[in-house]
Z-matrix of the N, CA and C atoms (Angstrom, degrees):
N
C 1 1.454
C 2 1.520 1 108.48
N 3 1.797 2 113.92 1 127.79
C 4 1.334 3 94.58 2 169.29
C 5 1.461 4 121.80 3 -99.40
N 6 1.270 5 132.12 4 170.93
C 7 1.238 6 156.83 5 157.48
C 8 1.605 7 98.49 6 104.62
N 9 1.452 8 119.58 7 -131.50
C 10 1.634 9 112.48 8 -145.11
C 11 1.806 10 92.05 9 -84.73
N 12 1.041 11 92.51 10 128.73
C 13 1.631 12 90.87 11 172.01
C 14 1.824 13 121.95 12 -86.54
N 15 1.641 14 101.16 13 132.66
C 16 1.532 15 69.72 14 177.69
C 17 1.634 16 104.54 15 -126.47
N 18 1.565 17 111.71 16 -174.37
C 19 1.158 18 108.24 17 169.89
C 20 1.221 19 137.29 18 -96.31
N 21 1.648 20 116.57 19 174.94
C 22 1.708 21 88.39 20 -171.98
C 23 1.815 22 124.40 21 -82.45
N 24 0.954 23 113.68 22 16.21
C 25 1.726 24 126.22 23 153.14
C 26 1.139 25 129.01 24 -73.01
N 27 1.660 26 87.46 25 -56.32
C 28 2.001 27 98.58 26 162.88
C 29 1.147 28 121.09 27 -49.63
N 30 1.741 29 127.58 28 -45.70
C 31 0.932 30 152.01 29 146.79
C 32 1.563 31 109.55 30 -17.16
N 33 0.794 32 131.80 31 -106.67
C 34 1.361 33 153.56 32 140.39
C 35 1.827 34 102.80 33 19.37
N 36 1.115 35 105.38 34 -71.72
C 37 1.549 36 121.66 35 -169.43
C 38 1.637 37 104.73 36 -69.39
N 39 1.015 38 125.85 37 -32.84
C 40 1.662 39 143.53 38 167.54
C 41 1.541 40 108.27 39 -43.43
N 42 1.655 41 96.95 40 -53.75
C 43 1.136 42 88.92 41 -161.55
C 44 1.545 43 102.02 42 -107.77
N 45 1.063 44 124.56 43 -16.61
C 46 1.708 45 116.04 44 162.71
C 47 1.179 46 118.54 45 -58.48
N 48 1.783 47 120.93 46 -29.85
C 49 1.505 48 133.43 47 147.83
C 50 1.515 49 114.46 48 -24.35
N 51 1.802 50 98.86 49 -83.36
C 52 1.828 51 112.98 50 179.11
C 53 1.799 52 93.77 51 -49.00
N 54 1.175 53 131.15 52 -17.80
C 55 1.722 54 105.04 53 -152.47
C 56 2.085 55 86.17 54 -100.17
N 57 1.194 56 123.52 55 -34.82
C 58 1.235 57 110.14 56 174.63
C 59 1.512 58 129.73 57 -74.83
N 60 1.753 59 106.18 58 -35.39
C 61 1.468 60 128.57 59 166.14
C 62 1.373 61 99.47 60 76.41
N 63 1.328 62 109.43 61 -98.99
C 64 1.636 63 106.34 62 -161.83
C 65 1.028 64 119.84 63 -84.27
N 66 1.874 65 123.29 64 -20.36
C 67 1.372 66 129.07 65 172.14
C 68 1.809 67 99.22 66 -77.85
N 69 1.199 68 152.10 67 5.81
C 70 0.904 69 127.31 68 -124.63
C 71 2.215 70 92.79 69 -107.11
N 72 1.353 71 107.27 70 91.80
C 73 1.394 72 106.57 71 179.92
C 74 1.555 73 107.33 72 -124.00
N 75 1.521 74 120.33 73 177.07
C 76 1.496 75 119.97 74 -157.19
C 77 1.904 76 106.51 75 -48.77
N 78 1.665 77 108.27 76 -55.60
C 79 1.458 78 98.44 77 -159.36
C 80 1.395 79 105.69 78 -92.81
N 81 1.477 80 124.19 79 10.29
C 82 1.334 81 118.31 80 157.60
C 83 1.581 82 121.43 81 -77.99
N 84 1.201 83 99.07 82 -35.79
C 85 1.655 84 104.80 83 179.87
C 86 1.531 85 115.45 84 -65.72
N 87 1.643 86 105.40 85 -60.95
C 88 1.383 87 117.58 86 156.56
C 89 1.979 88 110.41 87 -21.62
N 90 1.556 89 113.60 88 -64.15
C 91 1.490 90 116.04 89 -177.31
C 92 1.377 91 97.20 90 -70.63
N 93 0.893 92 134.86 91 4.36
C 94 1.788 93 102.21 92 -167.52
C 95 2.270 94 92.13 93 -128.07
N 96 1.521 95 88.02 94 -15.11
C 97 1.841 96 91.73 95 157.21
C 98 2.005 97 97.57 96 -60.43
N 99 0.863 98 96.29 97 -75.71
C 100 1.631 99 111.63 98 -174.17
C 101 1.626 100 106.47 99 -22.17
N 102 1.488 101 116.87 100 -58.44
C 103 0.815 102 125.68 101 -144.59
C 104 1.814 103 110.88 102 -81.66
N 105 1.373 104 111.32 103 -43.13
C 106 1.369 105 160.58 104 179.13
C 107 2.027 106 92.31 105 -55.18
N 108 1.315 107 93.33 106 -73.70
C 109 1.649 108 115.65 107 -155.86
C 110 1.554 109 122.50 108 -101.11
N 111 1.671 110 112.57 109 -14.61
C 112 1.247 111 117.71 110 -163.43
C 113 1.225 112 137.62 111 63.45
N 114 1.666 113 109.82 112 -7.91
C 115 0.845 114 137.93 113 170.91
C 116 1.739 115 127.97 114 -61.37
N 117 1.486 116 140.00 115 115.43
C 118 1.392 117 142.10 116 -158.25
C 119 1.433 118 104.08 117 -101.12
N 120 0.968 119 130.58 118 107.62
C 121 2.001 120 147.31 119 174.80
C 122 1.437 121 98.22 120 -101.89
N 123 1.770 122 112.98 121 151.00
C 124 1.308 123 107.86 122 178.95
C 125 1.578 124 83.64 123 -105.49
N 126 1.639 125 124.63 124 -175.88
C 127 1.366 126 103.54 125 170.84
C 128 1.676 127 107.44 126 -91.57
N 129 0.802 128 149.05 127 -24.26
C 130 1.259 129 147.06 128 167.65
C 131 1.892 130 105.03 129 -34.28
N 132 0.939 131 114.29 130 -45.08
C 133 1.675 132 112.77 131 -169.70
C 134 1.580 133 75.38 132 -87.30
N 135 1.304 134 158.41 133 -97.35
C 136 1.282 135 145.67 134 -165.69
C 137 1.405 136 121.67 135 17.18
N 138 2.004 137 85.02 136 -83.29
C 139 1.331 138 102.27 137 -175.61
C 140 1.840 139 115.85 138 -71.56
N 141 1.157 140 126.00 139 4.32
C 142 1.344 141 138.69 140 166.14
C 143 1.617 142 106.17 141 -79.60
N 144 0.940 143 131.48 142 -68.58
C 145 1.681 144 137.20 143 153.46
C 146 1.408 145 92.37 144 -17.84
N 147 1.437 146 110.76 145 -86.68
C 148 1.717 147 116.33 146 -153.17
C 149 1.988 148 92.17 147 -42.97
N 150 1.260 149 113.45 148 -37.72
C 151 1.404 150 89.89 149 -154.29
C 152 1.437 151 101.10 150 -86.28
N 153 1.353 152 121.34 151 -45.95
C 154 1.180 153 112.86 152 166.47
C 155 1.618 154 139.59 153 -51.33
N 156 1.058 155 111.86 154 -3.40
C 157 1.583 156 145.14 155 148.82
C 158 1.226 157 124.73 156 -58.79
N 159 1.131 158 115.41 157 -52.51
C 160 1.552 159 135.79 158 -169.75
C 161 1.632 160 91.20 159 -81.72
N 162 1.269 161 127.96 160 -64.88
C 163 1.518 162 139.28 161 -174.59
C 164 1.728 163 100.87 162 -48.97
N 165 1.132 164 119.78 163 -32.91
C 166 1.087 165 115.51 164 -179.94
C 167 2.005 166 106.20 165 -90.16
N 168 1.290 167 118.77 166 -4.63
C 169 1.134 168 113.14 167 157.69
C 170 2.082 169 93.58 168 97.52
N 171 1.138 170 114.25 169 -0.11
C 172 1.501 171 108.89 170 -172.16
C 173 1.380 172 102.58 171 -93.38
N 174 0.878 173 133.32 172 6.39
C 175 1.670 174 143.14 173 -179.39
C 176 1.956 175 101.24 174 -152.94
N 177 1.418 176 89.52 175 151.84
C 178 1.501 177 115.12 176 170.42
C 179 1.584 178 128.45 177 -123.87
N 180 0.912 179 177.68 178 169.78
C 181 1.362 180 156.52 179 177.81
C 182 1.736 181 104.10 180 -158.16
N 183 1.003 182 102.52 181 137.62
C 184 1.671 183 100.84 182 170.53
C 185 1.831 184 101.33 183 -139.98
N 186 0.994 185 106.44 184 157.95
C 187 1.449 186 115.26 185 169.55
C 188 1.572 187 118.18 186 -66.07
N 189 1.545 188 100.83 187 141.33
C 190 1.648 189 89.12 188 167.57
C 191 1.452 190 105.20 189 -111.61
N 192 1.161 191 105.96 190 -172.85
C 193 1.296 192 134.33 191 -170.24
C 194 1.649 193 107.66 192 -41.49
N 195 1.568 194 122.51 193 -173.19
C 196 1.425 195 98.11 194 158.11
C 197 1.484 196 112.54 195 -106.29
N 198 1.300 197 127.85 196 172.29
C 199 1.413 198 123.28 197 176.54
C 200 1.553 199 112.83 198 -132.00
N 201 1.779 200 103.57 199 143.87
C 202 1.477 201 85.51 200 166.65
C 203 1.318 202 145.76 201 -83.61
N 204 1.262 203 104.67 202 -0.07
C 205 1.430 204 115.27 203 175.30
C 206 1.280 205 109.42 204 -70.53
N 207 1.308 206 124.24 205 -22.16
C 208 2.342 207 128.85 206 169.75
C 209 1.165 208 87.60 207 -88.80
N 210 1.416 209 165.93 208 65.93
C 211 0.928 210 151.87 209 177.03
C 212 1.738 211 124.97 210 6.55
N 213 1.462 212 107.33 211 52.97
C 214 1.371 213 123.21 212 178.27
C 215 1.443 214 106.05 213 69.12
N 216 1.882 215 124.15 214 57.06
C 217 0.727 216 113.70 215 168.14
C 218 1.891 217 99.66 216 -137.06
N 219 1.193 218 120.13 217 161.41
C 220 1.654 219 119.63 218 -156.91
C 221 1.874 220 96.81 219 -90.36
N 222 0.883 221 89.79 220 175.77
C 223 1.463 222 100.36 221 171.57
C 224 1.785 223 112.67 222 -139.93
N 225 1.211 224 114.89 223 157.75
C 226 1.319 225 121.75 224 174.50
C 227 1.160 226 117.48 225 -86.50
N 228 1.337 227 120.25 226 131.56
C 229 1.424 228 111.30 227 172.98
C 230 1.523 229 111.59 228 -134.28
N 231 1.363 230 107.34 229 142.77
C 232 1.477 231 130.83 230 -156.67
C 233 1.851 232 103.99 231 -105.31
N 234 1.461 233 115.11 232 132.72
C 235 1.367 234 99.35 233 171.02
C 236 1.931 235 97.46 234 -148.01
N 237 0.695 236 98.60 235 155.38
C 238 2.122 237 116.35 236 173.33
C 239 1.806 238 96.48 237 -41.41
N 240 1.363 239 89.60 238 115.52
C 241 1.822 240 94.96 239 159.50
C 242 1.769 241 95.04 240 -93.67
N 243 1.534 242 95.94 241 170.34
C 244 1.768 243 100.44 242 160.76
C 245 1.292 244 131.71 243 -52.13
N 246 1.546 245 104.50 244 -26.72
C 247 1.209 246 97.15 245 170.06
C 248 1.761 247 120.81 246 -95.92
N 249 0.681 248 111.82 247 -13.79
C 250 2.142 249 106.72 248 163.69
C 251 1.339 250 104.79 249 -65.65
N 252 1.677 251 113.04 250 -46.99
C 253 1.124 252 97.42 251 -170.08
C 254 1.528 253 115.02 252 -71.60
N 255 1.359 254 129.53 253 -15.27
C 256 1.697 255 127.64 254 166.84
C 257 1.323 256 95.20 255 -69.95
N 258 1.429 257 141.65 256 -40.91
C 259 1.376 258 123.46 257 -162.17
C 260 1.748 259 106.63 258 -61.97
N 261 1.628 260 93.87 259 -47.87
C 262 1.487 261 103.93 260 -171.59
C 263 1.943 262 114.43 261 -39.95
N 264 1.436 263 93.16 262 -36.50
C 265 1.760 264 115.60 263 -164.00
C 266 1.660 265 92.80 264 -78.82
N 267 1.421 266 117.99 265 -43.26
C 268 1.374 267 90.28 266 -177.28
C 269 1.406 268 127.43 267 -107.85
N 270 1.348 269 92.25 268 17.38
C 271 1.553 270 115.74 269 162.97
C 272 1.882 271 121.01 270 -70.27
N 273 1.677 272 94.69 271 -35.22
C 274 1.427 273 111.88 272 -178.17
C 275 1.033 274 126.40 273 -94.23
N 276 1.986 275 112.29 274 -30.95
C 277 1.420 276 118.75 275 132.70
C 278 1.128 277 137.33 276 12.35
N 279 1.779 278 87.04 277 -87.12
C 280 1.756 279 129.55 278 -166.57
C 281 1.608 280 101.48 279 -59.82
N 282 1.279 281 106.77 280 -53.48
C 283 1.293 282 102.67 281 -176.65
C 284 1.525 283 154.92 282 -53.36
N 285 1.804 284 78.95 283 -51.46
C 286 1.323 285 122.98 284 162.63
C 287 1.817 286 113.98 285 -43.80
N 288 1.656 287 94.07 286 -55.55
C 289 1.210 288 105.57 287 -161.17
C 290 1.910 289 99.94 288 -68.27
N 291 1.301 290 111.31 289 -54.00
C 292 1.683 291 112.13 290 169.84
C 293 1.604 292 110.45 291 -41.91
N 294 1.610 293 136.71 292 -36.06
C 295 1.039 294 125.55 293 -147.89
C 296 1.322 295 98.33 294 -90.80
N 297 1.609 296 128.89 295 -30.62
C 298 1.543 297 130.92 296 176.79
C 299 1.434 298 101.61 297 -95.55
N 300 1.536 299 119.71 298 47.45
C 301 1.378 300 116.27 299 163.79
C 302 1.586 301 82.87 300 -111.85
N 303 1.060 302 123.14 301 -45.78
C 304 1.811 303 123.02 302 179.82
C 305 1.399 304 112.22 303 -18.87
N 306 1.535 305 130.86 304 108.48
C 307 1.453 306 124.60 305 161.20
C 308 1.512 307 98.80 306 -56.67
N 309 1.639 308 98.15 307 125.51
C 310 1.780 309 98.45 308 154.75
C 311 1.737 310 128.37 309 -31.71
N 312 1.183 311 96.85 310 -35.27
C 313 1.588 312 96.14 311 -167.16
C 314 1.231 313 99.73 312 -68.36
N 315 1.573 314 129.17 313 -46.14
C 316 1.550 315 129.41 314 169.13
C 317 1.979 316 116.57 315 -36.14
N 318 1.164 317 107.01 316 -48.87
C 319 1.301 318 108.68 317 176.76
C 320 1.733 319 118.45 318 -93.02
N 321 1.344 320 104.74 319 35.84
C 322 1.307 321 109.75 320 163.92
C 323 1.422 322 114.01 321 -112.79
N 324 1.606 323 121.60 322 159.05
C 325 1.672 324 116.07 323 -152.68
C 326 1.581 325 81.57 324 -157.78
N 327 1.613 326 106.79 325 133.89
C 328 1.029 327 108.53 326 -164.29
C 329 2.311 328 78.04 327 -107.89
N 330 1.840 329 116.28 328 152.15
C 331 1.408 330 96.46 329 174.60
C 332 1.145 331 110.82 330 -104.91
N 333 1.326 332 124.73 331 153.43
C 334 1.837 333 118.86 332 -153.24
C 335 1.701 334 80.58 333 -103.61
């Protein structure tokens, strides 16, 4: 694959990003990994993704507003630059394209 490679967390976090959009901040993403994947994130590894994400330019984040439910404090929110969203595409590409190289006969399973 060319250009920024990512991993499959990054992966993952990209697109639970694109899948929340405008809510998309550390312990929502974190819950909606959970929710999505079954998968358990602490937020510390989250917000490590988000930033290392952002550093790589595939995410942007700005603050929102304040709310009262943080007790009047803002939250960050993360959304798809152009470039995550090309990573995402040739991430799915890549995949796609390996998975219909599979001879059928390989993905046949006889049940004992």
């Amino acid at each position: 694959m060319k250009g920024t490679y990512i991993g499959e967390l990054e992966e993952l976090v990209l697109l639970i990003v694109g899948v929340l959009y405008k809510d998309a901040y550390g312990v929502a993403v974190m819950d909606e990994i959970e929710k999505q994947t079954g998968r358990s994130l602490n937020i510390s590894g989250v917000h490590a993704v988000l930033t290392r994400l952002e550093e790589k330019n595939l995410l942007v984040s700005k603050m929102s507003d304040p709310t009262g439910e943080r007790g009047g404090r803002r939250k960050r929110i993360f959304s798809l630059t152009a470039a995550g969203k090309h990573a995402l595409e040739e991430t799915n590409e890549m995949r796609n394209q390996l998975f219909n190289q599979i001879p059928n006969v390989a993905l046949q399973f006889k049940l004992v």
